[in-house]
N, C-alpha and C positions, 0 to 999 in steps of 0.2 A: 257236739261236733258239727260244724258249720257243713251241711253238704250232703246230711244222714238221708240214707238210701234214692238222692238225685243220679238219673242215668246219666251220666256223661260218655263221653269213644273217643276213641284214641283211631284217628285216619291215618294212612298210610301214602307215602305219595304212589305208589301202583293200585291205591283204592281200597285196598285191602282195612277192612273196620274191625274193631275190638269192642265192645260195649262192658260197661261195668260201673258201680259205683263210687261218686266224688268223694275226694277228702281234701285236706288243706285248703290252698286257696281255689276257689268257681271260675279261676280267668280263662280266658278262652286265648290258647297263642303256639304259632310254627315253633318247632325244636328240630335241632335234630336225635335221634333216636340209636339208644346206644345199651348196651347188656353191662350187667356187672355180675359176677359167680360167688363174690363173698356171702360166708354161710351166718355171719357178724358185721358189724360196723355203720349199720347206715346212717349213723347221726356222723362218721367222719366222710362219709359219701356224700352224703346232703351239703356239708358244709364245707367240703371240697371245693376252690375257687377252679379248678380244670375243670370241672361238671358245666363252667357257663353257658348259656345257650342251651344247655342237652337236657334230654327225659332219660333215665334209666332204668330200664325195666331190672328190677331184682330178679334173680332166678332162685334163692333161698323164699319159699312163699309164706315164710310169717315173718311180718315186717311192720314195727312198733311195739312189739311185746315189752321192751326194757323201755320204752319212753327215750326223751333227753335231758340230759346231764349238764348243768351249765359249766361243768369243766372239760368237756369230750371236745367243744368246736375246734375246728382245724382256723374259721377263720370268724369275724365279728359277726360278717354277715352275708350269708347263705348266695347264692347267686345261680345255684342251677336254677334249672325250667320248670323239670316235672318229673315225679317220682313213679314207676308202674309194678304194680306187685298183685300175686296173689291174692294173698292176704293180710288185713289192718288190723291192726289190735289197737282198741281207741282206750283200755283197759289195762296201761303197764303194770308191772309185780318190778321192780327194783327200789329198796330205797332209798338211791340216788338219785331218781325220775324229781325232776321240778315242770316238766310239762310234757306234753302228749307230741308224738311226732307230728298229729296234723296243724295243731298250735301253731306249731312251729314255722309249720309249710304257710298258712294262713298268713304268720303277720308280715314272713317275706317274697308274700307273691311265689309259691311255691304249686303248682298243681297239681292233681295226685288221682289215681282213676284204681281203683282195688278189683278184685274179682277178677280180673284178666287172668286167660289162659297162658302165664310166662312161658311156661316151656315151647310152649306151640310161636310164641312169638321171639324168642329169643332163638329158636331154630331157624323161622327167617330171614332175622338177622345178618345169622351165621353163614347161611344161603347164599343171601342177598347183595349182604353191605349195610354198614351204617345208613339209614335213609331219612328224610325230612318227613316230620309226619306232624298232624294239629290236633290238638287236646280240645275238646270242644262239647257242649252240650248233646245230649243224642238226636234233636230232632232237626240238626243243623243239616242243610242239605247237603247230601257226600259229594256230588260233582262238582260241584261249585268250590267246596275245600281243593277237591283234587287241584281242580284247576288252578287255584289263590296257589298252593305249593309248587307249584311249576314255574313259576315267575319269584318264588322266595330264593333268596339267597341267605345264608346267614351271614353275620356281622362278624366283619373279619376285626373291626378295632379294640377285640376283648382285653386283652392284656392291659390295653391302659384304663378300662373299667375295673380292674380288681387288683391292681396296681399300688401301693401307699402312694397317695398325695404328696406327701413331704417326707424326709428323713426321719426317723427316733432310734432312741435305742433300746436294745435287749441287753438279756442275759446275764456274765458278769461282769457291770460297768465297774470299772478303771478309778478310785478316785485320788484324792493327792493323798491320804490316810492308807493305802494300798500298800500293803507288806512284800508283793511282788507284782508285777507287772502281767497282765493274762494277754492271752492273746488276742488280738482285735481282729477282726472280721469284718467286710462289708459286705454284705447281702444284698443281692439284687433283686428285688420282689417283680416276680411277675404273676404272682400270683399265688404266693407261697402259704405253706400248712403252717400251722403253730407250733407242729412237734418238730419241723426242722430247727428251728429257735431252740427249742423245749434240750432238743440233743446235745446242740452245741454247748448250751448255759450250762449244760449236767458236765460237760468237760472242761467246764473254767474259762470259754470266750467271751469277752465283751463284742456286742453285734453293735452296725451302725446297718440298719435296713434303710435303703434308698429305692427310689422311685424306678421304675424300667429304663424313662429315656435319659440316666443319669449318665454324664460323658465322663470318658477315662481322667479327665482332666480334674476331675471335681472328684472324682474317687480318688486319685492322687491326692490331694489335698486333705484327706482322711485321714493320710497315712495307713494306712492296712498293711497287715503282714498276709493278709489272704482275702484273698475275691470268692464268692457264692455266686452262682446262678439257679435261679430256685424254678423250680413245678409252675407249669403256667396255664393255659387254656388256648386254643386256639392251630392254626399253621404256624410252625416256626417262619417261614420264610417271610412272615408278617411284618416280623420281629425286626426289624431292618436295621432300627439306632440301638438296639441290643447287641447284634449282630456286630456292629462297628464299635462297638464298646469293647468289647470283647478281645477284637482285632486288635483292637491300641493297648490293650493288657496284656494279653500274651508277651513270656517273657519277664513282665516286671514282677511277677506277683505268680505263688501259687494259686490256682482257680480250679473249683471243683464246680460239677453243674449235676442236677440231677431231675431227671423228664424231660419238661421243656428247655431245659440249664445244658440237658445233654447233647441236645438236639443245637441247638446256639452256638454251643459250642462245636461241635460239629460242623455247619456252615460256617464256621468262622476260621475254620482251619481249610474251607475247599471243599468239604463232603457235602455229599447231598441227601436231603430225606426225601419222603415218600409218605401219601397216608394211606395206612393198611385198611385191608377188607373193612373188617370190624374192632379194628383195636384190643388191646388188650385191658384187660377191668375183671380185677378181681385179686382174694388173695394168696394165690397158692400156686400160683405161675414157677415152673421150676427154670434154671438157668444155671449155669454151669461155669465156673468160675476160670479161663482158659490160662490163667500162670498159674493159678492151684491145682485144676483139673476137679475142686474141689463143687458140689451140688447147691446149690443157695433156692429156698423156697421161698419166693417173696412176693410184695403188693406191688403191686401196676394199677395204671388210667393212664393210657396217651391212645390218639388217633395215630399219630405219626411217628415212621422208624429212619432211620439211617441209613442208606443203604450202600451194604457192604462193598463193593464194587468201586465206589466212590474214594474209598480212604486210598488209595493208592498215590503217594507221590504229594501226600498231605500233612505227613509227618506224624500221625496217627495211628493207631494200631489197634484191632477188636481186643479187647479183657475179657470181655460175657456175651456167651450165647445165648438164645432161647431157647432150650430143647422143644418146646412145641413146633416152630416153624421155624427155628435157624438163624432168626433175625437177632440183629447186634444190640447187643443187652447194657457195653459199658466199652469205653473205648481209653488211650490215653496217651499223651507224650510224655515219656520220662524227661526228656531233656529242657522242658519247658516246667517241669511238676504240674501238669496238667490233665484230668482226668474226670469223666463223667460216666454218670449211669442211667438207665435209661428208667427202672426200676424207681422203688419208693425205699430207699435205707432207712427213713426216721419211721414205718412201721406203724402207722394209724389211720385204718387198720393194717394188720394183716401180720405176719411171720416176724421173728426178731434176728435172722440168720446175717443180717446184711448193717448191721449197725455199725462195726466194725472199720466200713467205709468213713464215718466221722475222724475214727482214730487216723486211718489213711492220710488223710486231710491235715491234720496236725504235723504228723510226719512228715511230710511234705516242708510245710511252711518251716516245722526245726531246721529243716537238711536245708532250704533253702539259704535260712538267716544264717548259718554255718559257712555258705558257701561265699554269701555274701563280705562275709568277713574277713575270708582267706581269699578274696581276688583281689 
């Protein structure tokens, strides 16, 4: 392993230093700094495109026991910052392991500092707030970082870094030998997992994934029977030609959004978000389903929530709460078949309570094309 027993620290922008041992890649670089509770998952954590820009300190402290699987990525290629854990296991036991997690970290610029006290640092966190902080060799001088982080900003243009390039398709394509016609879908990537895809194809949709700054007009041209808004990285409010995408959709098209998709949608309807203290990351977040009154245990990663206050007079209405702190979990227009959650329904990692929402989604686009027919 590239890195065996070099000190590296993890600075804090209030100063505060972590010392411990490197793994993955030696780069030296600002992140911002972020908790996650899952006690499983970190090869879909790692390869999580919302992670951009961030280090995540693990608070589960054995972390690489099962290695990586080259069928677990969520995306091709890895794009968080830096991983912070306990403890490294450079030694997996599964035999699905085709590499080591630090491998991994290594060949996509991945940073990784082991030995840290997580608990003591994910309680400042918790404190604190998310904070900017630099991954760096030990004998680097700490004032000097302080200071270099005081003038960092992070990069607000993430989403069009993890974005697809072009169009392709998923799932199940359409061909002229087709015994009946599936349903089509256009997916909006902003950033999106592979299990969203992975969900849909298991219910018989053909996807057309397109690029973030894809205009309504050109997804019209698609033809779709339903619009995605997927999981992204960054402030929604970034999001600006998403945002206007959106806008010009509504009404034509059922549209489900889920994270960033929720948040989009959301501002597109009038409502405003907010980024919380420290975000939500992890999998076992409980949430409370408000027309079933029914309990959902599921997976989260967003920095940023909706805030309730906002939906008033927007044509939208809370679905899910967060029983941890009250914040709006899923919101929706019946009259539009419009609906998002803020949550992870596709489930990698984390709970399977919420999959459910895929079915929704279909529902939706039936009742529509019904509706369609009889006006």
């Amino acid at each position: 392993m590239n890195g065996d027993n070099l000190k590296r620290k993890l600075v804090l922008e209030d100063g505060s230093v972590y010392i411990g041992d490197g793994f993955g890649a030696l780069t030296d670089k600002a992140v911002e700094l972020v908790f996650n509770t899952s006690m499983v998952g970190y090869q879909e954590i790692v390869s999580d495109p919302s992670y951009t820009g961030q280090a995540v300190v693990m608070t589960y402290p054995l972390i690489g026991n099962y290695g990586m699987c080259d069928e677990d990525y969520e995306t091709t290629r890895p794009s968080i910052s830096g991983l912070i854990v306990r403890e490294y296991c450079d030694e997996p036991s599964n035999f699905r392991c085709t590499e080591t997690l630090s491998q991994v970290m290594e060949r996509y610029d991945i940073s990784g500092i082991s030995g840290i006290d997580t608990r003591k640092l994910a309680r400042h966190i918790r404190d604190f707030g998310s904070c900017k902080a630099y991954i760096t060799s030990a004998d680097t001088d700490t004032a000097k970082i302080v200071d270099e982080l005081k003038n960092w900003t992070p990069d607000k243009d993430v989403v069009s870094k993890v974005s697809t390039p072009k169009p392709y398709k998923a799932g199940m394509i359409e061909t002229d030998s087709s015994s009946s016609k599936s349903v089509h879908i256009v997916a909006i990537d902003c950033g999106m997992k592979k299990n969203i895809l992975r969900e849909m194809a298991k219910r018989g949709c053909s996807i057309t994934v397109v690029p973030w700054n894809t205009t309504a007009d050109d997804i019209a041209k698609l033809n779709p029977d339903g619009v995605f808004i997927s999981n992204g990285p960054g402030d929604p409010q970034d999001v600006t030609q998403t945002i206007q995408t959106v806008k010009d959709l509504i009404g034509k098209y059922p549209i489900f959004g889920i994270c960033l998709g929720h948040q989009i949608i959301s501002l597109a309807y009038g409502a405003m978000t907010y980024k919380l203290k420290f975000g939500h990351r992890g999998g076992n977040h409980p949430v409370r389903n408000l027309k079933t009154d029914k309990l959902e245990i599921t997976s989260q990663n967003h920095s940023y929530a909706v805030a309730d206050d906002s939906l008033e007079g927007t044509g939208l209405v809370a679905t899910h709460i967060n029983l941890l702190d009250k914040t709006i979990e899923g919101v929706e227009c019946v009259k539009d078949k419009v609906f998002s959650v803020q949550y992870h329904p596709e489930s990698a990692p984390g709970p399977q309570d919420s999959s459910y929402l895929f079915d929704c989604f279909l529902k939706n686009i039936e009742e529509f094309g019904e509706e369609k027919k009889h006006a």
